[in-house]
Every structure is written in C-alpha cells, then in structure tokens.
C-alpha positions in Angstrom: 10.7 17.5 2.7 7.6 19.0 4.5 7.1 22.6 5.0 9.2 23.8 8.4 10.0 27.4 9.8 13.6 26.8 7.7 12.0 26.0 4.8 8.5 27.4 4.2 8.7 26.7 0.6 9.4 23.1 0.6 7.2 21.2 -1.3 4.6 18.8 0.4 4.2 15.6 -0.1 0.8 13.6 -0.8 -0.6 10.3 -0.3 -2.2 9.1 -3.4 -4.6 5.8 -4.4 -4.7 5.3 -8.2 -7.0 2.6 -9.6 -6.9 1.9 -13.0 -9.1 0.7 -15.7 -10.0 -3.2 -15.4 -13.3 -3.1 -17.9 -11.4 -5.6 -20.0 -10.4 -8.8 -19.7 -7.2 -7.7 -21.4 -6.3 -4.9 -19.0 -7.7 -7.0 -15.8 -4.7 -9.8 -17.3 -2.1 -7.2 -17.6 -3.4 -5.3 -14.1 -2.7 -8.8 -12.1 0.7 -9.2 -13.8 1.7 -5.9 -12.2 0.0 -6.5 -9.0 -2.2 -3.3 -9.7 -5.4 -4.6 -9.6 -6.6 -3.6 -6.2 -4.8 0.3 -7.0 -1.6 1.6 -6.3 -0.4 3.8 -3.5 2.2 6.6 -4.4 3.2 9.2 -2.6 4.2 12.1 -4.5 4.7 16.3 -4.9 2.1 16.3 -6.9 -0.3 14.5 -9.4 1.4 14.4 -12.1 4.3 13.1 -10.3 2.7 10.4 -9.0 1.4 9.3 -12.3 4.9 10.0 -13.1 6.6 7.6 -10.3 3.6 4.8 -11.1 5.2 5.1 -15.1 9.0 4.8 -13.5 8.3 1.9 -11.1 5.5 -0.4 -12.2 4.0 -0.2 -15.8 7.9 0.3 -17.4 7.9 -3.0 -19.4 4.7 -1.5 -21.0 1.6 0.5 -21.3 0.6 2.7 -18.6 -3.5 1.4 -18.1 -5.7 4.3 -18.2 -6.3 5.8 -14.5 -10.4 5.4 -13.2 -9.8 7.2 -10.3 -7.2 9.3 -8.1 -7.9 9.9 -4.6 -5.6 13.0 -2.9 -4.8 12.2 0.9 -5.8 9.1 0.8 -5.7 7.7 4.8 -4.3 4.4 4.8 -6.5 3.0 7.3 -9.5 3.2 4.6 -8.1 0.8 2.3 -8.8 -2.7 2.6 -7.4 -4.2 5.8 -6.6 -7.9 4.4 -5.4 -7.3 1.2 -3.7 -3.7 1.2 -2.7 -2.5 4.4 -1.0 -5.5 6.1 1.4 -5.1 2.3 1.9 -1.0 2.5 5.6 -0.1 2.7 6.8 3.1 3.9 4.4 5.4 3.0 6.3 8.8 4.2 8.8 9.5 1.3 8.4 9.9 -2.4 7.9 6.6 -3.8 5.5 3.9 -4.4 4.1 2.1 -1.3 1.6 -0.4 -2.6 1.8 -2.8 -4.2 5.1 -3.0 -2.9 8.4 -3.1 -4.5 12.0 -4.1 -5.0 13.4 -1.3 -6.8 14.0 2.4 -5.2 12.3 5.7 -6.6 14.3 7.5 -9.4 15.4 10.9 -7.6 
C-alpha cells in the first residue's frame, strides 16, 4: 500500500529490473528455460524482497542465477518495446510482472 495521509508509514513499493548472469553457456541454457534471459521485472518493498519474490516465483525448481545488475524504479517504457513491454503484467502490486506468470505472489 503506498504512503497516504491515513497511513504515512506504509511501506512503498518499487519497480525493479534484475538481470542475471548469462557468461555461461550453462546459465544462458537454464536462463531460457525460465524465460529470464532478457531480466525480470518485480515489484517489491524492498531489494531484498524482490530477490526474495524472484526465488518464490521463478528459480523454485532450482538455483537462483547470480544477479549482474538491479535497477531501482526502473520506467517501464525503457525496456525493450518488442520483446518486454508488449509481455509486462500488472506492474502495480507486489509480485513479478515480467516474464509473466501463472502462479500468484506468496503474501
């Protein structure tokens, strides 16, 4: 819930793009399998959540790849306009938005 007059302490919620680590064949392999290869978009209270939800939702059948780069308030309309954006789900509550998926955040 975003910060309002009723609830100034409410925690905010940030857009996040993780890419991971593709310098192996190996990892590039198991980044396609998760659809992960492009980066991931989560939106999260925090960075540790969001490497949190990104453990929960996509890399739970195995190893979490290392992360290459986090970018905080990421705008949406600076990621790739063919193969990302037209594919970005709701990117307003906690969860991940890209790539997108079947299965609902854990609360």
């Amino acid at each position: 819930m975003p910060p309002t007059e009723d609830h100034p302490t409410a925690e905010r919620l940030t857009q996040y793009w993780i890419e991971v680590d593709l310098s192996t064949t190996v990892l590039q392999g198991y980044a396609s399998s998760h659809g992960v290869g492009l980066g991931c978009g989560v939106t999260a209270h925090g960075h540790d959540d969001a490497l949190h939800l990104l453990r929960l939702m996509i890399f739970r059948d195995g190893p979490v790849l290392p992360v290459r780069r986090i970018v905080e308030d990421i705008d949406i309309s600076a990621l790739d306009s063919v193969l990302v954006q037209p594919r970005v789900t709701d990117p307003a509550p906690r969860s991940v938005w890209f790539p997108p998926l079947t299965s609902e955040p854990p609360a």
